[in-house]
C-alpha positions in Angstrom: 14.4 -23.7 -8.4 16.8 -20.8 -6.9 15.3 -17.7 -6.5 17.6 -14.4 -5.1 15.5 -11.6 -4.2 17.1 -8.4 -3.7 15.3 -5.9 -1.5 13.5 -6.9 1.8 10.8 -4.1 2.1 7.6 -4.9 1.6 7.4 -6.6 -1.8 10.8 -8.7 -1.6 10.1 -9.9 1.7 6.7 -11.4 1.0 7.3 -12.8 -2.4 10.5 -14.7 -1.3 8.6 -16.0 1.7 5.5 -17.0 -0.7 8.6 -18.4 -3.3 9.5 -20.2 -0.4 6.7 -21.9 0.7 6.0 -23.0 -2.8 9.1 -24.9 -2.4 11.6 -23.5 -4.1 14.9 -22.3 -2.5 15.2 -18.5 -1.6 17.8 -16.5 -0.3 16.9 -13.2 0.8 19.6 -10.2 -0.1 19.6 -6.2 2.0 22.4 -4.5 2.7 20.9 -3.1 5.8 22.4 -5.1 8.3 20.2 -4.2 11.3 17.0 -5.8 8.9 18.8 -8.9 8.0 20.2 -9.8 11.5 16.3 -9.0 12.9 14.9 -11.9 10.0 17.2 -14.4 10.9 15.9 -13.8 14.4 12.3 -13.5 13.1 11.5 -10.5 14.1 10.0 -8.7 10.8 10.5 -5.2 9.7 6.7 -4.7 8.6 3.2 -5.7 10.0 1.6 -8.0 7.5 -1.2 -10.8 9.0 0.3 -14.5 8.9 3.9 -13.4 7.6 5.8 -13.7 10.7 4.4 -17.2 10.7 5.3 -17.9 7.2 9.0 -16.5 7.1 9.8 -18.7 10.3 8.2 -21.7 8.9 10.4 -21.9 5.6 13.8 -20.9 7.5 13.0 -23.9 9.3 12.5 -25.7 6.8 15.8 -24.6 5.0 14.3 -23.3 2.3 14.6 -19.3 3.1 17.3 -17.3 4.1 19.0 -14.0 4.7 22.3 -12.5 3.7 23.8 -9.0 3.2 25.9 -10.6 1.0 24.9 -10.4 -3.2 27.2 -12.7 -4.7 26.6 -15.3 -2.0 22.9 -14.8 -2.4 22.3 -14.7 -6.5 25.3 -17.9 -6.4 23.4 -20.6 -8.4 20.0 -18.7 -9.1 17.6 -19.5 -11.8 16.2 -16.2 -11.3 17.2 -12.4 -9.5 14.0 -10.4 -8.8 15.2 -6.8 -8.3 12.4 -5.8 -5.6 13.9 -2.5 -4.4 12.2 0.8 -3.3 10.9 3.2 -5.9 10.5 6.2 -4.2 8.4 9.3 -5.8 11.6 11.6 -7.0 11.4 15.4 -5.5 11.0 17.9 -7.9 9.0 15.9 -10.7 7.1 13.3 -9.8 8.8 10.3 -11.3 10.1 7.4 -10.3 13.6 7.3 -8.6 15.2 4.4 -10.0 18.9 5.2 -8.7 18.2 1.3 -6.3 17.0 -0.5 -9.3 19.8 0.2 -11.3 22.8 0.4 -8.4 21.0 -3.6 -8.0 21.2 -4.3 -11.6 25.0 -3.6 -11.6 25.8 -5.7 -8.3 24.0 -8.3 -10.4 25.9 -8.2 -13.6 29.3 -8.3 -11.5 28.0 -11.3 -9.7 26.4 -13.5 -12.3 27.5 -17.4 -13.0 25.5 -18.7 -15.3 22.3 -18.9 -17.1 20.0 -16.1 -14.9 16.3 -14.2 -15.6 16.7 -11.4 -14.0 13.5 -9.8 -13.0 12.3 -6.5 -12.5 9.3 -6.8 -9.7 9.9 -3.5 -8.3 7.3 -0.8 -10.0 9.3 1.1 -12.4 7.9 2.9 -15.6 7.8 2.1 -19.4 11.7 1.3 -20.9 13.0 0.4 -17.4 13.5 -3.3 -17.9 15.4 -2.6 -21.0 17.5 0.3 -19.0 18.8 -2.3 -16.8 19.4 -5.0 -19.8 21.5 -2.3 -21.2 23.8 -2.0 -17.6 24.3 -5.7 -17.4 25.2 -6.2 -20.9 27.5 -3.0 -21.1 29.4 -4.6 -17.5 29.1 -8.6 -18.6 28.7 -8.7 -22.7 29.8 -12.4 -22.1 27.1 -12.6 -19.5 23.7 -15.3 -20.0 20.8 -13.6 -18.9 16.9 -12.2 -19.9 15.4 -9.6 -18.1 11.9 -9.9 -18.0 8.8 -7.6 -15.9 7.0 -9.6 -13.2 4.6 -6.6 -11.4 3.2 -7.3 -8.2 -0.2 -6.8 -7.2 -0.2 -7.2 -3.4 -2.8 -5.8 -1.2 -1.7 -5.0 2.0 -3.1 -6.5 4.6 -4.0 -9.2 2.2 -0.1 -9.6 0.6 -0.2 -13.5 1.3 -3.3 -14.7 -0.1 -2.9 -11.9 -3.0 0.4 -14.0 -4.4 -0.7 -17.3 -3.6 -4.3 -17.0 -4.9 -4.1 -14.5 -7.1 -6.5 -12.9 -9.6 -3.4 -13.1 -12.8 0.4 -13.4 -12.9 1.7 -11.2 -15.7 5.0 -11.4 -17.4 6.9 -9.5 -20.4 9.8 -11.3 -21.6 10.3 -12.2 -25.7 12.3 -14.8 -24.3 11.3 -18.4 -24.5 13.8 -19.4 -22.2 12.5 -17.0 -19.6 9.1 -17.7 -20.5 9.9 -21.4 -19.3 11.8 -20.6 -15.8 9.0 -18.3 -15.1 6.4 -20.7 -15.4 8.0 -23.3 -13.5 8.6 -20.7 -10.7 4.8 -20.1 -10.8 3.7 -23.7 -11.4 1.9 -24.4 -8.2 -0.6 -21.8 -9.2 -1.5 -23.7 -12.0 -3.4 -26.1 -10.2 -5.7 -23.1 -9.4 -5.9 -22.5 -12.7 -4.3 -18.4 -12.1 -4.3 -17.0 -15.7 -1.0 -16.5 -17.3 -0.4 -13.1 -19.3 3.3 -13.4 -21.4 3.5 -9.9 -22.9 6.3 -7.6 -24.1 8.3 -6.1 -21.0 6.9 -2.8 -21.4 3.1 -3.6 -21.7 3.9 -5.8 -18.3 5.4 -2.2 -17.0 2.6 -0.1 -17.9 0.0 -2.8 -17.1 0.8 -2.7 -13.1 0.8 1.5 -13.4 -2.6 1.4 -15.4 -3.9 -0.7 -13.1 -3.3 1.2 -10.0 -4.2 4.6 -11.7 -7.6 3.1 -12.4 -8.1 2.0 -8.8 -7.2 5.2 -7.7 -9.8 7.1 -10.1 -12.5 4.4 -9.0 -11.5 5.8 -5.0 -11.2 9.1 -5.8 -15.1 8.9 -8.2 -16.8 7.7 -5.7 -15.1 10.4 -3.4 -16.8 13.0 -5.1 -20.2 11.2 -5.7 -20.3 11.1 -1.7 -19.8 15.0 -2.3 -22.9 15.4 -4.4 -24.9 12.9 -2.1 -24.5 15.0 1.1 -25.7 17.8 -1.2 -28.6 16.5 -2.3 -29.7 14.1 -0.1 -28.5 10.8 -1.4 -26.7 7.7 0.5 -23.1 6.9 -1.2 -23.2 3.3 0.4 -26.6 2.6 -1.0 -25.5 4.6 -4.5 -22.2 2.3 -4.5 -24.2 -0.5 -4.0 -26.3 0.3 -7.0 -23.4 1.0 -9.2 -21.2 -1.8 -7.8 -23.8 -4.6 -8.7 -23.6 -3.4 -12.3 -20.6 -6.3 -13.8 -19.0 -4.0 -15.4 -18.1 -2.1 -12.7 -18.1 -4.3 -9.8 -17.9 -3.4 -5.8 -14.2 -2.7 -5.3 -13.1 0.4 -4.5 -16.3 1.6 -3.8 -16.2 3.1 -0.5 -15.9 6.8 0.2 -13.4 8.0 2.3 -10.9 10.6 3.2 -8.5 9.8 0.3 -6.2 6.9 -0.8 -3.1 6.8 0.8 -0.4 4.2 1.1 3.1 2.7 -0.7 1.6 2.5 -4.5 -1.6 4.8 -5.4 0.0 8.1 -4.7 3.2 7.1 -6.3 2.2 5.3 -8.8 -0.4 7.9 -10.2 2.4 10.5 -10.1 4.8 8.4 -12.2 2.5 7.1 -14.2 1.5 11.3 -15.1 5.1 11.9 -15.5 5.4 8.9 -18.5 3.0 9.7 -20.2 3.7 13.7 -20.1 7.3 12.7 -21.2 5.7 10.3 -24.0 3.5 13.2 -25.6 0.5 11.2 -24.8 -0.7 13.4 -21.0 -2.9 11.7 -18.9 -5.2 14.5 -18.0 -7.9 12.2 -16.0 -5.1 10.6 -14.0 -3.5 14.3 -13.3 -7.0 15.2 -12.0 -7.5 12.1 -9.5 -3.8 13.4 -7.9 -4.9 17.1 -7.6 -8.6 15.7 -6.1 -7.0 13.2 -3.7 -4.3 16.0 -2.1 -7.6 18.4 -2.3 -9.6 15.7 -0.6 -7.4 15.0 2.8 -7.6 18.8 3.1 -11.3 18.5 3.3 -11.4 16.1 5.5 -9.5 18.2 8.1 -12.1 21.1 7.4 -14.7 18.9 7.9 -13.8 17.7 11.6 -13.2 21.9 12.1 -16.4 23.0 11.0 -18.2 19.8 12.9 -16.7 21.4 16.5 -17.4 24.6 16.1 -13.8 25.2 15.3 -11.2 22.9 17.3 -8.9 26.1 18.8 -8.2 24.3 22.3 -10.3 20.9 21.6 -8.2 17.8 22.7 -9.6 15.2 19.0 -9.5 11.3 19.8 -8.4 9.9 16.6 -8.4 6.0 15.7 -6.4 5.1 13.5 -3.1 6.6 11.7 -1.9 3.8 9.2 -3.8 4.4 5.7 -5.4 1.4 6.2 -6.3 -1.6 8.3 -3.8 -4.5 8.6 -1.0 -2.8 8.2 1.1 -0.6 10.1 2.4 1.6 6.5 2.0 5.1 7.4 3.3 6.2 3.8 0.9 9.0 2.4 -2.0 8.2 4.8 -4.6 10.6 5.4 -3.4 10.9 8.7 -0.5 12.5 8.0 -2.1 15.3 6.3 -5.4 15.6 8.4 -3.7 15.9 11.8 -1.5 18.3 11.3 -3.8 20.7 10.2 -6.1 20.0 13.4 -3.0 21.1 15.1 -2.5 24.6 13.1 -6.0 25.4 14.0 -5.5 24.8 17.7 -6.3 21.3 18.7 -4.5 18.5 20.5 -4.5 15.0 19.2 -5.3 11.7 21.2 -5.0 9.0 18.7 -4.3 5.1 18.6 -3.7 2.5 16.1 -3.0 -1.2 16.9 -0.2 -1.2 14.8 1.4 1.7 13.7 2.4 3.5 16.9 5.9 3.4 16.4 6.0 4.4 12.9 3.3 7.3 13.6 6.2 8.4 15.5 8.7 9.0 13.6 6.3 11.8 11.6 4.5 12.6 14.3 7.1 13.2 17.1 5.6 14.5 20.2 3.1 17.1 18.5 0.6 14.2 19.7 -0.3 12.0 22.4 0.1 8.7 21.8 -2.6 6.1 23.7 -2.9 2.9 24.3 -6.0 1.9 23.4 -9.2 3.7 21.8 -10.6 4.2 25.5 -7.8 6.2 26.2 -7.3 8.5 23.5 -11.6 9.7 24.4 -11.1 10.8 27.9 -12.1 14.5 27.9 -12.5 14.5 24.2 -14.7 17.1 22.3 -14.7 14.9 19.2 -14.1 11.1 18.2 -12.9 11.0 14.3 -12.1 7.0 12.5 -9.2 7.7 10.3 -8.6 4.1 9.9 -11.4 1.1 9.8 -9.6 -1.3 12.0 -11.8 -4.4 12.9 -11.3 -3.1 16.6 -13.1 0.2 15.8 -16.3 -1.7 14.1 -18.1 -2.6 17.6 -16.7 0.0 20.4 -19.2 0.4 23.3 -21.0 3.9 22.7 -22.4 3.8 25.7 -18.7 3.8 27.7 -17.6 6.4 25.2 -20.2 8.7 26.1 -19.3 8.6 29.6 -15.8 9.4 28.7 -15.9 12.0 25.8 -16.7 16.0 27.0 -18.6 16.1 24.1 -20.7 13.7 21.9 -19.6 14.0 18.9 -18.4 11.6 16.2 -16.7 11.9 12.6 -16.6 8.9 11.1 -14.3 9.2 7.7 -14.9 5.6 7.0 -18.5 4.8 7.0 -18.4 2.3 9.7 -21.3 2.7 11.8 -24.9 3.7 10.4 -26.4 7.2 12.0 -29.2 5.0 13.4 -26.6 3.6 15.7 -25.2 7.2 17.2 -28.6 8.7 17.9 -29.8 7.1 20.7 -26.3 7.9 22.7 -27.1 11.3 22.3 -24.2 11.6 19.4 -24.1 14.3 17.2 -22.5 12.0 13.7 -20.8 13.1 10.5 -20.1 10.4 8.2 -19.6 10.6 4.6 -21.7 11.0 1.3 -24.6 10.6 4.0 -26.7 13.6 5.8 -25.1 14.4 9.2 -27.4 13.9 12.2 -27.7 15.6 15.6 -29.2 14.2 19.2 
């Protein structure tokens, strides 16, 4: 089949690559210039493992392309998936759908033919039949559906997530558009992926639901880490417990100094603002926002109080991106941790292994950017993992000691065990676990 995705950020780019390499045709559509003539030179606009590989597999192939061009792209599709940004909108919290629907009216200028046009950008309840109302007002003689297709793509993990993944849900009440989707999906069937056909706005508020439910699951066992270090109790053994129970499961189960990213904070927000607007206020969601802003404030208090107060302390930080395996610094802990370091008088060393440039643009030069971990330690009074990087798992304590001014370690991420520090004369502050000196 023909698939025209509009949007090459995250979500369009890896589901017309995965498109692709299931074997249908796929023509990319962006109207930045500067991103489209950088894919059809393979150079991507995001990290993601494996997709460099995959995007210049299928172009060779013939069956992926790029064009800044709409009408040449959608010519001849079977199906438009609108996958543009939907930025948080200042002032209340919802979604800014000004791209989705500027998209949806290229599209109903453009269309020739029989088309599902697809929503997979996150947008709230109604939006789907928002942008059946533009095309129909613009092209009444126009054939089309427009149906919901939500993405759930990890990143990090975006690939495998749409090729293997855990459900593929769709809300159409067209049988026609039931049928195109399924064939587009049909190679998953041999996997056996579960197929969920719903109403367009249960496939809407299914993604938001989800991700608000994630988030609360982050932000719980956030503050049972908070009782543990009061009490005496180990959050990774208590997770452990809890996460063994099937009905609650492992995920999402591991403290830390607040979710971050493209979707969670985002996606909570909007999801606050629907259902204040429906009459229907989500009150638990509303207080998994206010605990995750109050959270990355913590954090930075925590790394003050664990120096003595940092006025004049030069902080090695790994890791800026708001997680590993990516280089998105959207929302990410960082971003609100490092900055108050630097109000209360410290200078910041910090390294990530791939998001240097884009620490950059929000950064600027109000840190030091290193090239490795080594680097960011020499003369350091403190070591703090932002960011659990693979890299960061196994670094040689012994060579850090020699290099740091003092010994002392804040680990936001759990990844080493106190047992580990004490020998090399560390003092360590994890989380939801007691702190330990030499």
């Amino acid at each position: 089949m023909r698939i025209a995705m509009i949007g090459t950020g995250y979500v369009g780019l890896v589901s017309g690559a995965c498109f692709s390499d299931f074997g249908h045709g796929v023509v990319c559509v962006d109207k930045d210039e500067g991103k489209i003539a950088r894919l059809k030179q393979g150079k991507m606009p995001i990290y993601e493992p494996g997709l460099d590989v995959l995007v210049g597999s299928n172009v060779e192939a013939g069956r992926l392309s790029f064009t800044t061009d709409l009408v040449e792209g959608i010519a001849g599709a079977d199906a438009i998936f609108i996958a543009v940004g939907t930025p948080t909108r200042r002032g209340d919290g919802f979604a800014d759908l000004t791209y989705v629907y500027a998209a949806a009216a290229e599209i109903a200028d453009a269309l020739d033919g029989y088309t599902v046009v697809v929503n997979k950008s996150t947008v709230p309840v109604g939006t789907g039949a928002e942008v059946e109302r533009i095309i129909r007002e613009r092209r009444p003689d126009a054939a089309f559906d427009v149906a919901s297709n939500p993405e759930f793509l990890r990143e990090g993990a975006a690939i495998d997530d749409f090729k293997r993944p855990d459900r593929v849900v769709v809300g159409t009440s067209s049988p026609r558009a039931v049928e195109v989707m399924r064939e587009l999906y049909r190679p998953l069937s041999l996997n056996e992926v579960p197929m969920v056909f719903t109403s367009r706005e249960t496939a809407e508020l299914t993604k938001y639901a989800a991700n608000a439910f994630l988030a609360t699951k982050i932000t719980f066992i956030n503050e049972v880490a908070d009782i543990c270090e009061k009490v005496g109790a180990d959050v990774q053994q208590v997770a452990r417990g809890i996460g063994l129970d099937g009905r609650i499961g492992a995920k999402f189960l591991h403290a830390g100094p607040g979710y971050g990213g493209s979707c969670f904070p985002k996606d909570t927000m909007a999801l606050v603002h629907t259902a204040r607007e429906a009459g229907a206020p989500f009150t638990i969601v509303q207080a998994v926002v206010d605990a995750n802003a109050a959270r990355k404030q913590a954090m930075a208090d925590r790394i003050i109080a664990a120096c003595n107060g940092v006025q004049g302390a030069r902080i090695s930080v790994l890791g800026l991106a708001f997680k590993p395996n990516t280089d998105d610094m959207r929302d990410a802990p960082s971003l609100d941790i490092l900055p108050r370091l630097i109000e209360a008088g410290a200078t910041i060393a910090a390294f990530d292994p791939e998001s240097m440039d884009e620490a950059r643009k929000h950064f600027g030069d109000t840190i030091t950017y290193c090239d490795d971990a080594y680097a960011t330690m020499a003369g350091a009074d403190a070591v703090v993992i932002l960011t659990e990087w693979n890299e960061f798992r196994a670094l040689d304590l012994k060579r850090i000691g020699g290099l740091v001014k003092r010994r002392i370690m804040v680990d936001l991420r759990n990844v080493y065990q106190p047992s580990e520090l004490i020998p090399h004369g560390f003092a360590y502050h994890s989380i939801g676990r007691a702190s330990v000196a030499p």
